[in-house]
N, C-alpha and C positions, 0 to 999 in steps of 0.2 A: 548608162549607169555603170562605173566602175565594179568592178568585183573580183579584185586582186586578193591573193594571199599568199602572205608573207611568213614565211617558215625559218625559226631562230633554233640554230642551235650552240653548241660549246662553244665554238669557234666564231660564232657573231659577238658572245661577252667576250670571247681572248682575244679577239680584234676592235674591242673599242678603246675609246680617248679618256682611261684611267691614268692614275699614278704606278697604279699597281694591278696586274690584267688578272682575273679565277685561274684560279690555276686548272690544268686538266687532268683526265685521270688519273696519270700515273705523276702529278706532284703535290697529292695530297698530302705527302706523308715524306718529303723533299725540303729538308731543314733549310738548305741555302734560297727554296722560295717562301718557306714559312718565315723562315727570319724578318725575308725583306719584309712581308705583310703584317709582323707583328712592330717594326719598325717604322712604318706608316701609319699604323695606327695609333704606336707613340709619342710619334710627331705631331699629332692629332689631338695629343689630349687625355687619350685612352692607356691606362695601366691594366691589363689582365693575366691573368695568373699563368704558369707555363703549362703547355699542353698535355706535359705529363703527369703535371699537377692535376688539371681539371677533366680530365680525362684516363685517368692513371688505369682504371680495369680493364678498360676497352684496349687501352696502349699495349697493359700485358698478358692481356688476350693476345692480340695478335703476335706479338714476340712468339710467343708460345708456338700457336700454331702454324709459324712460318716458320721457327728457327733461326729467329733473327736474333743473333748473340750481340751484335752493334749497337753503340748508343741509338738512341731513336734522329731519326731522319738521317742518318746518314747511311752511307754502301747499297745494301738490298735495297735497306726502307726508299731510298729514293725513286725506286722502280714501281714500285708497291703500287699494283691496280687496284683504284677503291673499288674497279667493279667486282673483282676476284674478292675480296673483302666482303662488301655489300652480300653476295653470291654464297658463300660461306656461312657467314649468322644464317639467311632467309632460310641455310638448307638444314642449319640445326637446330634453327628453332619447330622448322614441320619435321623433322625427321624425329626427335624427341619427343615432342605432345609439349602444349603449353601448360598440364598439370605435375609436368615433371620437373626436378631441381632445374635439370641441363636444359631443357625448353625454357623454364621461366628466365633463367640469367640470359638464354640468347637474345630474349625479346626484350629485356634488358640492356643490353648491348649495341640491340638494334638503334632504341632510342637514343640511346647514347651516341653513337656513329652517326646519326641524323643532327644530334646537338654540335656535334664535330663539324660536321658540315658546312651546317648553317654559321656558326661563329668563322668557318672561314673565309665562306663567300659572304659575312655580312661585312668583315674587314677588307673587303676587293671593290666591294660595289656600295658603298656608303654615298659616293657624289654622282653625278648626272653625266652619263654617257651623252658626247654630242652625237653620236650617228644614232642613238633610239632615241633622243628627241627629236632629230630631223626625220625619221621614221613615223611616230606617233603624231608628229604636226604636220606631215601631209599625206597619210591616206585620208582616204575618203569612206563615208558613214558606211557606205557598203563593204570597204574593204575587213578582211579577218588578218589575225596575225594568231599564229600557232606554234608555241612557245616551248620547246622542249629546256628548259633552263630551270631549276630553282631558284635563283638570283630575281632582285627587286629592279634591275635595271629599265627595264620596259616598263613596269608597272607604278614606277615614281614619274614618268613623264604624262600619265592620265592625269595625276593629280590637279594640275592647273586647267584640266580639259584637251581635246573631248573627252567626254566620260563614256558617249552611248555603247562602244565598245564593252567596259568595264560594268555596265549597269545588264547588256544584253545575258552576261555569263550567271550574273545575281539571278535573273528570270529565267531564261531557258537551261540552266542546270539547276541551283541550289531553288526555285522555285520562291522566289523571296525578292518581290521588286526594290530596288536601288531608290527610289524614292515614288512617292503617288504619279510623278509625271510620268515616269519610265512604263507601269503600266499596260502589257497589254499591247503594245506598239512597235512588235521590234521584228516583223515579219520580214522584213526587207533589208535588215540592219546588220552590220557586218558584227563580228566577236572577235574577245579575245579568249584562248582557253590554252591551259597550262599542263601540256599533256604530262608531265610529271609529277605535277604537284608545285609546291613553292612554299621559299621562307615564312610566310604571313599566312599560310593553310595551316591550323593546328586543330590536332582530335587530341581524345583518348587515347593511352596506351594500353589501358585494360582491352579487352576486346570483348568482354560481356557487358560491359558500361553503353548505353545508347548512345553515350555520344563517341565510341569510334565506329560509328558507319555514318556520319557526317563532317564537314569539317568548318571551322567558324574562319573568316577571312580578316583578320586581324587590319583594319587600316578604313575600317568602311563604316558609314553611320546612318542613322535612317535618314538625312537629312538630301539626302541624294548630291554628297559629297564626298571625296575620300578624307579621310581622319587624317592631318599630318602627323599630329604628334605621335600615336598608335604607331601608323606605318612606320615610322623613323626607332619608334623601339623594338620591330623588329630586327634594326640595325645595329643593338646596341651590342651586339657578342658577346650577350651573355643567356641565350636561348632563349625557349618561347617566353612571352611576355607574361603570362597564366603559369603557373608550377603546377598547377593543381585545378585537376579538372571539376569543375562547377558542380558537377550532377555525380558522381561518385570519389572525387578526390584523389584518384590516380595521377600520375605525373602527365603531364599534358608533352605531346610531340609535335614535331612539326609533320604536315601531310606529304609524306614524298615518295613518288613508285619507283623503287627501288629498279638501278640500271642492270637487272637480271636479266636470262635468254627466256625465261618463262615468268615474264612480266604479271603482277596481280592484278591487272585491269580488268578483269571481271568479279573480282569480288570485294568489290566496294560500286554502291551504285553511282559515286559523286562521280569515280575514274571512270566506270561505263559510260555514264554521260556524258563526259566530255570529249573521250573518243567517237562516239557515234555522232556527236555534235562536228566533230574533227570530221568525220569521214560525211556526213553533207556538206560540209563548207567545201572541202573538196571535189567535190563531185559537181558543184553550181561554181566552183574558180573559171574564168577567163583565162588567169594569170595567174603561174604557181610559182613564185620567187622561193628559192634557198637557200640560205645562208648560216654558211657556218655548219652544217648539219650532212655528216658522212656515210652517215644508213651503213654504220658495222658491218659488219657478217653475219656476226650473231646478234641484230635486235631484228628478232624474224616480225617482230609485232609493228614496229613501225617500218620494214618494207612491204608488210601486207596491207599495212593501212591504205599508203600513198600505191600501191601494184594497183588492188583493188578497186582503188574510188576514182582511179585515174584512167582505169578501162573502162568503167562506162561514162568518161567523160573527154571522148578522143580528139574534143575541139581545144581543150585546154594545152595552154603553151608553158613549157618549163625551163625555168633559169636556172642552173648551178653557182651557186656561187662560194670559191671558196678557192685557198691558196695552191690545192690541188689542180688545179685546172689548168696550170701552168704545168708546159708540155718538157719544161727543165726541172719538175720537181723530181724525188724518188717515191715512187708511189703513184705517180699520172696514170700510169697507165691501168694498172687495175682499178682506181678510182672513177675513170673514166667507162673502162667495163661494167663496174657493177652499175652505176647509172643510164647505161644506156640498157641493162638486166631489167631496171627496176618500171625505168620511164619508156626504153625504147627511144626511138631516133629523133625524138621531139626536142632533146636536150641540147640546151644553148649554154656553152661555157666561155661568155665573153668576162664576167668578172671573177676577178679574185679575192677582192675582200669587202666588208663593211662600210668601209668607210668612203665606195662608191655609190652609198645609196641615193645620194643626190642623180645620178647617174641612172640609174638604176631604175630610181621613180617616173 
């Protein structure tokens, strides 16, 4: 009985078989890669309004509190870490109180930087990765795959099936079976879980509204199939599919745990669950594949997860996989340090990217 898991991170979407690859942190806010993507997306069909337009507060928010005299995306802006950004609102909207002006605009902001997001990664990953198709069409029912990405990439290849994956996460987190068949049967059955959240997770922005301590999975029907048409307007870039949340009318957001060093995974129970769901999957792996995914420095949250579930489970074997691995890059070598930190000397660095997964499998 296979019982591999397969670990996605930045670096699995910036290494697949797009037109146009997500960009990474620090070229969120990088005119000469926004251009191109806004350029593909009007090759495509797609007219949307300019960044500065549609996002204009958020924009001279940040001006502001960086000092950024430059038109937008160019000089600084290019460098511009969303994490540093992200990291920033989180600490003014607790530092303020959400009943105060300065609180309320941040958690304002927040939403807003989450709609930025999403419309950029929805304009990168609109068509079908072949290396997470080839991924998604041969593991095995048991196998998990655990997805640090917001991006639709992986999760538009369940569509045509397998689903048991996608139906396992409906029942043992959101508690809400995928269809009558799904039911009840999935004790054996491998997952997929999105330890950051994703495009197609939308709450509440209110935080006194019931519905932000859940989140509704945009693309999914009781029919115990995926929705295409749903799913695909989450790609439409032009944010969540709902403005306005059902049960109190607030602006509705996308669900996403913000790339902070004091991550909020314990206060939401959806993000608990799926970590604690994370850290069993890991703990019964055979096989712990990574890809793409460089464990920072600072996300102490995900080296404690994999440190942790990985010592008491000292039979498990672990893959790196990632451009670092090459003993000619800059950066090898501490890459390779903190790996052997996190994992200890079980670590196998035979590939360097994605698009060996044929390989791989």
């Amino acid at each position: 009985m296979a019982n591999n898991v397969f670990v996605l991170g930045a670096g699995a979407s910036a290494g697949e078989s797009l037109p146009i690859a997500p960009p990474m942190m620090q070229q969120f806010f990088d005119k000469e890669v926004l251009d191109k993507i806004y350029a593909s997306a009007e090759a495509g069909g797609l007219r949307l309004p300019a960044l500065e337009n549609a996002f204009g507060d958020l924009i001279d928010w940040i001006r502001l509190r960086w000092g950024l005299l430059d038109p937008f995306g160019t000089a600084k802006w290019r460098s511009l870490n969303l994490e540093d950004v992200f990291t920033s609102l989180a600490i003014e909207q607790e530092f303020f109180g959400e009943r105060s002006d300065q609180g309320s605009k941040a958690q304002l902001r927040l939403s807003e930087l989450k709609n930025y997001i999403s419309q950029v990664l929805a304009l990168t990953t609109r068509g079908s990765g072949k290396f997470a198709n080839y991924l998604v069409r041969n593991i095995d029912k048991d196998d998990s795959i655990l997805n640090f990405n917001y991006d639709l990439l992986v999760d538009r290849e369940f569509l045509p099936g397998p689903q048991n994956h996608y139906a396992n996460f409906h029942w043992k987190i959101l508690g809400t079976a995928f269809s009558a068949l799904h039911e009840g049967n999935f004790s054996e059955s491998g997952i997929y879980l999105k330890l950051h959240g994703s495009l197609n997770w939308h709450t509440c922005s209110s935080t006194k509204c019931p519905g932000a301590a859940t989140v509704h999975v945009v693309g999914t029907n009781p029919h115990g199939k995926l929705d295409l048409e749903a799913f695909n307007d989450c790609l439409s870039a032009t944010g969540p599919v709902w403005k306005q949340c059902k049960t109190c009318r607030s602006a509705i957001t996308c669900f996403m745990i913000p790339p902070l060093v004091n991550k909020p995974v314990l206060e939401n129970w959806v993000a608990r669950s799926i970590w604690g769901h994370a850290f069993d999957t890991l703990v019964r792996a055979k096989n712990v594949v990574i890809i793409g995914f460089s464990f920072q420095p600072t996300d102490f949250y995900a080296q404690w997860l994999f440190r942790s579930a990985l010592q008491a489970n000292l039979q498990a074997n672990v893959w790196i996989v990632n451009p670092l691995n090459d003993p000619n890059k800059s950066g090898h070598t501490d890459f390779e340090s903190r790996m052997t930190q996190i994992f200890g000397q079980r670590c196998r660095f035979d590939f360097l990217r994605f698009e060996e997964i044929a390989k791989i499998i």
